[in-house]
C-alpha positions as CSV (number, residue, x, y, z in Angstrom):
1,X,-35.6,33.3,33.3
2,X,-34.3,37.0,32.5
3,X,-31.6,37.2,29.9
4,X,-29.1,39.2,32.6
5,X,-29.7,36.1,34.6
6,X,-28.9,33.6,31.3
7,X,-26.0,35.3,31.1
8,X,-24.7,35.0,34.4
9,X,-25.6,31.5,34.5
10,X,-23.2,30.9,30.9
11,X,-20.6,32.6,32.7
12,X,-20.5,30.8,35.9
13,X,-20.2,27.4,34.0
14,X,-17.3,28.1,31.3
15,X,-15.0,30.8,33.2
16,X,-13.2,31.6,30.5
17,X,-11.8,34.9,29.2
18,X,-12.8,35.6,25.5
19,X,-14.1,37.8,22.6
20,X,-17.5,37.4,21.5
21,X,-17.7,36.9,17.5
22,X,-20.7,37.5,15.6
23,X,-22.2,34.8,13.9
24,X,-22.3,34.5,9.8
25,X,-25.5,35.9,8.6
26,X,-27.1,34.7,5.4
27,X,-30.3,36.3,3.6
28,X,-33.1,34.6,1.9
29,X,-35.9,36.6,0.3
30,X,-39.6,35.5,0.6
31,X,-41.6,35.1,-2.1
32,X,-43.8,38.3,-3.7
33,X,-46.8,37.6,-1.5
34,X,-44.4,38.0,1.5
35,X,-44.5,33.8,2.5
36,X,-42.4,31.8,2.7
37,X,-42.4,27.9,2.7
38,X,-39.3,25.2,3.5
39,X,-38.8,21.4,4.2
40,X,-36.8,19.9,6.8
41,X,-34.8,16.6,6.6
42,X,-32.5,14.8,8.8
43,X,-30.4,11.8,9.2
44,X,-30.3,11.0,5.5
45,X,-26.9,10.6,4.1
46,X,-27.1,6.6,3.0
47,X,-26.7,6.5,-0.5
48,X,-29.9,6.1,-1.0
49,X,-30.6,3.3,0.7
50,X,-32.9,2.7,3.9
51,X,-35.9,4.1,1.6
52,X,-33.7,7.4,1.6
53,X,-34.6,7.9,-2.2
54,X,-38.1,7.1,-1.2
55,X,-38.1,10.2,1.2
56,X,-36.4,12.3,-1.3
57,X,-38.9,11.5,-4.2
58,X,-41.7,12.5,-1.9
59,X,-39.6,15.6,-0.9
60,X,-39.8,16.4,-4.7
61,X,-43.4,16.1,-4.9
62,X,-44.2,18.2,-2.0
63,X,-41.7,20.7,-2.3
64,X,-43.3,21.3,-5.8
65,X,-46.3,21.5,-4.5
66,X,-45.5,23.8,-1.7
67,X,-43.3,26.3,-4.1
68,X,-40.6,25.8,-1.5
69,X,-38.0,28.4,-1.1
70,X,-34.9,26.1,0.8
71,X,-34.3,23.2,2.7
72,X,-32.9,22.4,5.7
73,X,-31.0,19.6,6.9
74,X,-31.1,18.5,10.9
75,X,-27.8,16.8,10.6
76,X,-26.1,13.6,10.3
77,X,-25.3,14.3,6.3
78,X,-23.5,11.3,5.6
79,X,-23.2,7.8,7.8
80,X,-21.4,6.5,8.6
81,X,-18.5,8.4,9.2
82,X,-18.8,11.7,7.7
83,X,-16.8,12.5,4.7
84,X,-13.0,11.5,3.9
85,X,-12.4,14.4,2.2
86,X,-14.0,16.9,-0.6
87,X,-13.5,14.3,-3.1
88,X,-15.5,11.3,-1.3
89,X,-17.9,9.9,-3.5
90,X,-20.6,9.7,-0.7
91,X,-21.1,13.5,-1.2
92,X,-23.0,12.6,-4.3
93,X,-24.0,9.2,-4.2
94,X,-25.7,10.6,-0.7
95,X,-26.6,14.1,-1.5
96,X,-26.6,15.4,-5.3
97,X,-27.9,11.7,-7.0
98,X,-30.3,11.3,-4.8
99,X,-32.3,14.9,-4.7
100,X,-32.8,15.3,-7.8
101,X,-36.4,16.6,-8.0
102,X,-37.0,19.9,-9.3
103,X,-38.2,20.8,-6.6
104,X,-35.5,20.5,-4.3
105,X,-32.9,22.3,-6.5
106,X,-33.2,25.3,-3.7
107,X,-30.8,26.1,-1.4
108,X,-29.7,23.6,1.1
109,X,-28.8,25.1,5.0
110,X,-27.3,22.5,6.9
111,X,-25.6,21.4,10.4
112,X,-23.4,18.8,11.3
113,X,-24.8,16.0,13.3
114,X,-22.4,13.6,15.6
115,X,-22.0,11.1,12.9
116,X,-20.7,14.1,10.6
117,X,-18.2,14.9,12.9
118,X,-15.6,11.3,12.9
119,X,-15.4,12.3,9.8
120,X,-13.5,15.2,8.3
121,X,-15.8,17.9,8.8
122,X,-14.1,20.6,7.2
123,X,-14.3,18.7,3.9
124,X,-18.2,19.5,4.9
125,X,-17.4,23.1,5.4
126,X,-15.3,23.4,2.4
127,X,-16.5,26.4,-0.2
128,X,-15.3,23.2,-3.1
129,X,-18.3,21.2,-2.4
130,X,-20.7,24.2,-3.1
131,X,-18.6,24.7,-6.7
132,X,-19.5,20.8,-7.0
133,X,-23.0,21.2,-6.0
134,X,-24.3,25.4,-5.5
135,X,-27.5,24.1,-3.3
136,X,-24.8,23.2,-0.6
137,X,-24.4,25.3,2.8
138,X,-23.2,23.9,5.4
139,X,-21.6,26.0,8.5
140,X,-21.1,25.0,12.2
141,X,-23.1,27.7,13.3
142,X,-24.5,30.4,11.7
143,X,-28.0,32.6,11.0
144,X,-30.5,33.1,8.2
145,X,-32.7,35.8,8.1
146,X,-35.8,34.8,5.8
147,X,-38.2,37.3,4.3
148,X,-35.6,38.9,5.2
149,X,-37.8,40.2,8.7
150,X,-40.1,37.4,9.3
151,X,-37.9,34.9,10.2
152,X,-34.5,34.4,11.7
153,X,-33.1,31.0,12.0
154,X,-30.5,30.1,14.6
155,X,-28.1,27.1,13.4
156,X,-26.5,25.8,16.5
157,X,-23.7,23.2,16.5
158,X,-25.0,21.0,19.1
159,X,-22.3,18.0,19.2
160,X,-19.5,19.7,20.6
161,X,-22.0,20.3,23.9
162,X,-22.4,16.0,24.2
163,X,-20.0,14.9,26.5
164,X,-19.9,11.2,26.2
165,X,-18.5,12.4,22.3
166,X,-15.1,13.1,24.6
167,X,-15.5,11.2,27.9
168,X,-16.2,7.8,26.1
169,X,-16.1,8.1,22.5
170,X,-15.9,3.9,22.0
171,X,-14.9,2.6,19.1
172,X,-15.3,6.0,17.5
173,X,-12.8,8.8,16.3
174,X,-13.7,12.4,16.4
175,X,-12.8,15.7,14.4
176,X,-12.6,17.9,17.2
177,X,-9.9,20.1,14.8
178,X,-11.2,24.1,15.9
179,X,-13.4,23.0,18.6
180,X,-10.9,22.6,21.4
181,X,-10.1,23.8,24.0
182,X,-13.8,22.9,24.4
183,X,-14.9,25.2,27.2
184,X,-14.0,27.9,25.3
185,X,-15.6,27.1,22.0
186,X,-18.8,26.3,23.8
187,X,-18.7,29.8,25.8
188,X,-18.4,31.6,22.6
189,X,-21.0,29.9,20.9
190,X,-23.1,30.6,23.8
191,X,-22.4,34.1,23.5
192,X,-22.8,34.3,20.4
193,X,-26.5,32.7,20.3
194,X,-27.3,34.8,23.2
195,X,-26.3,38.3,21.6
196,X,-28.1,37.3,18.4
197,X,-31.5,36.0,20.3
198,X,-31.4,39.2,22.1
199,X,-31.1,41.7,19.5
200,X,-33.5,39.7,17.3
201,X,-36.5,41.7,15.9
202,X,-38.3,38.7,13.9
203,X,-41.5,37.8,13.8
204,X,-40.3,34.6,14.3
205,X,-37.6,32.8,16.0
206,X,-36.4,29.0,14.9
207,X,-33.3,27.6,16.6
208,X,-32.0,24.7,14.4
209,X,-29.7,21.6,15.9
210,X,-29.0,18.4,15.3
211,X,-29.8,17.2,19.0
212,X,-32.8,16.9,20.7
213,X,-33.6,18.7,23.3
214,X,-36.8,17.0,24.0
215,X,-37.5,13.3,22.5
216,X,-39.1,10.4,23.6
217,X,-36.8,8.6,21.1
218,X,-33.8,6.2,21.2
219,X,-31.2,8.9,22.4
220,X,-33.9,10.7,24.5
221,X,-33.6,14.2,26.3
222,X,-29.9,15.9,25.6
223,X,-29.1,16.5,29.1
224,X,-26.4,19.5,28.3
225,X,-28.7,21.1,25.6
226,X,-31.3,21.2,28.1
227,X,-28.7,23.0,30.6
228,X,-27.6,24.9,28.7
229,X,-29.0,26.1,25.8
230,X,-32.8,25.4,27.0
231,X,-32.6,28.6,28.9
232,X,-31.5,31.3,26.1
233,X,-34.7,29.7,24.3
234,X,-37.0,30.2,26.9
235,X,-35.4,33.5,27.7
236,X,-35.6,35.1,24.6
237,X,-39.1,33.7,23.4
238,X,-38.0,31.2,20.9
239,X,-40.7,29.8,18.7
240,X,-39.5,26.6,17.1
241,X,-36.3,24.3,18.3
242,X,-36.4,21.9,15.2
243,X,-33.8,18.9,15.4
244,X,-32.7,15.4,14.2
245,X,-30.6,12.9,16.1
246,X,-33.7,10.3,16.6
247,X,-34.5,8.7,13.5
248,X,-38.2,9.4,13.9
249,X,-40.8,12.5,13.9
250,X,-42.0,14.2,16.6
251,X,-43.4,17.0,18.6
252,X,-43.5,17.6,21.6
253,X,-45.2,21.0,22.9
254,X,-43.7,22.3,25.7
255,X,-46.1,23.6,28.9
256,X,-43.2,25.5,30.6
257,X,-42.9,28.2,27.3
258,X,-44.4,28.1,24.0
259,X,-41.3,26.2,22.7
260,X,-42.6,23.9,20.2
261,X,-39.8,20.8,19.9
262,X,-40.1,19.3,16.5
263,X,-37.6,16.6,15.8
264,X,-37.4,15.3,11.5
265,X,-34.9,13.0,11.7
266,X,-36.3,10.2,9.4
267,X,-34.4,11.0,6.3
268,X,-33.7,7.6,5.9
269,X,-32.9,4.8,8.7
270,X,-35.5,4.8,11.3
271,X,-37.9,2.5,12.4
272,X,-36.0,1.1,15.9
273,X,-38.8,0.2,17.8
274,X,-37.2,1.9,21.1
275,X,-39.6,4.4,22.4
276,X,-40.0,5.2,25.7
277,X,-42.9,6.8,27.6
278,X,-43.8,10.7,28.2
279,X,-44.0,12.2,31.5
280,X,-46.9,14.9,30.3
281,X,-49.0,12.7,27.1
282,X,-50.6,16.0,26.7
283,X,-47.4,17.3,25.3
284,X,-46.5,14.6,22.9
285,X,-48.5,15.5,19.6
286,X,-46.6,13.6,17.4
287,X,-44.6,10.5,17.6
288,X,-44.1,8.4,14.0
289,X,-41.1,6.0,14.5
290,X,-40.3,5.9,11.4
291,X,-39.0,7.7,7.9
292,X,-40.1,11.1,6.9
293,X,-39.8,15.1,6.8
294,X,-41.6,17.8,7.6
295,X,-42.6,20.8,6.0
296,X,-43.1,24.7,7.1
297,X,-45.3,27.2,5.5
298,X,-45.2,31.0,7.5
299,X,-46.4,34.3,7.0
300,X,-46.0,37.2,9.2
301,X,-48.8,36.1,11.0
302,X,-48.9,32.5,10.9
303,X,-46.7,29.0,10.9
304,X,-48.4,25.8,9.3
305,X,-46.5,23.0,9.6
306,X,-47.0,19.2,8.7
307,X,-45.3,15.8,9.2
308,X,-45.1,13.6,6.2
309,X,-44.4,9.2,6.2
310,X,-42.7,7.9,3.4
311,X,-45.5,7.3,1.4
312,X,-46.0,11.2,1.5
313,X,-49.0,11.1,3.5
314,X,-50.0,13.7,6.3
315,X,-49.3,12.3,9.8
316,X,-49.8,15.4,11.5
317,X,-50.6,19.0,11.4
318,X,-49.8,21.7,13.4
319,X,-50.6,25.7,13.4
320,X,-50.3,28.5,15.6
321,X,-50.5,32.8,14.7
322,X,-48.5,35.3,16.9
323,X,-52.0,37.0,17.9
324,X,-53.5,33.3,18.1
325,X,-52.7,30.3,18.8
326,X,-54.0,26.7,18.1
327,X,-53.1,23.4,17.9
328,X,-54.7,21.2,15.0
């Protein structure tokens, strides 16, 4: 699909007059050899508990290992409901207690995930918890450009797309504070993404959510991501669309564009047992129900990435180069 027509397309659905903002940009320098090397985590905010320090110690241990230079988080910082406030204990007991390593005392870019958001998610936004703890980032949406030219990550706030989160919320109480009217939030955010896909000159391109877009997992396919926000990926060549959401790993390697969909959401609670079939096998590489992260090591030329269990161990390995590509 041509970006003119992507365009068109976000316009037709939310008819809304507005002013495109620019997204926050953030820079991260790659190390003097030009790499650069990251972990990903997701779905981990339980105090520990649910073999969430497990995940973290291996974390530590790879991360050394790997010389890592940030980590990201996929969402769903803190279960059940978020934060109270910028004084909630949870914020350490779930987050500065429990990754202690070393090795993980990097910077921290983060998204919100559903469960972050009936809670009060500006307490999560709030410049006070990065005085508490400096490794903390955490925006709605923003961009990081790594190496500073190699990579440019897209953070995407995904939940305010989901719209069971307003049509039938059950039990459940959402912060919708600065997201409403809703059309209008999601048009600019659009925008937004669009304008900085297009005028992208990285090497690489990672889009980062908390939804899946693609999963074989308990919540499945995200049927609005997919409308909507499938298409600026395809459009503008994106390389990576890395989520949480399911509380497993996966990845899932798309035949319609060289999207790879790579979901680390096993921070901590996983292991549901609800896993439903894939149309295409050939495009499900991965599929571990159960805890874990993943880690990414890139050059100019090159992306490794690996899935990691609990115990550490390598479930899966994955490369591909932007003058060749395999799958391992």
């Amino acid at each position: 699909m041509k970006p003119t027509v992507v365009s068109t397309l976000i316009l037709e659905l939310f008819v809304v007059s507005c002013v495109v903002a620019e997204l926050q940009r953030f820079e991260h320098a790659a190390k003097p050899d030009g790499s650069l090397s990251f972990l990903v985590v997701g779905d981990w905010g339980r105090r520990g508990l649910y073999n969430q320090s497990q995940v973290a110690l291996q974390m530590g241990i790879i991360g050394e290992k790997l010389d890592i230079d940030f980590i990201i988080s996929t969402g769903d910082n803190f279960y059940d409901n978020g934060l109270t406030g910028v004084d909630d204990p949870a914020f350490h007991e779930s987050f500065t207690d429990i990754y202690t390593a070393p090795s993980l005392q990097k910077q921290w870019y983060t998204v919100l995930g559903n469960h972050d958001y009936r809670g009060n998610v500006e307490a999560q936004l709030s410049p006070i918890l990065r005085k508490m703890d400096s490794r903390w980032l955490c925006l709605r949406s923003f961009i990081l450009n790594a190496g500073p030219e190699m990579a440019e990550f897209f953070f995407v706030d995904t939940t305010p797309f989901v719209s069971s989160y307003f049509i039938d919320p059950k039990e459940h109480v959402y912060d919708w504070k600065g997201i409403l009217p809703r059309k209008n939030y999601l048009n600019n955010l659009l925008m937004e993404v669009e304008s900085a896909l297009r005028e992208s000159t990285a090497k690489w391109k990672i889009v980062v959510g908390h939804h899946t877009i693609k999963s074989a997992g308990q919540n499945g396919n995200t049927h609005e991501l997919a409308i909507h926000l499938l298409p600026l990926l395809q459009a503008y060549e994106v390389d990576l669309y890395i989520n949480g959401h399911d509380h497993c790993l996966q990845h899932i390697s798309s035949r319609q564009s060289g999207i790879q969909f790579m979901t680390s959401g096993g921070g901590s609670k996983a292991w549901r047992g609800d896993v439903g079939t894939w149309n295409n096998p050939q495009e499900m590489k991965l599929y571990h129900d159960g805890q874990g992260f993943m880690s990414v090591e890139m050059t100019q030329t090159q992306v490794d990435i690996k899935f990691y269990d609990v115990f550490g161990s390598v479930l899966h390995k994955w490369s591909t180069s932007n003058l060749l590509s395999l799958a391992i």
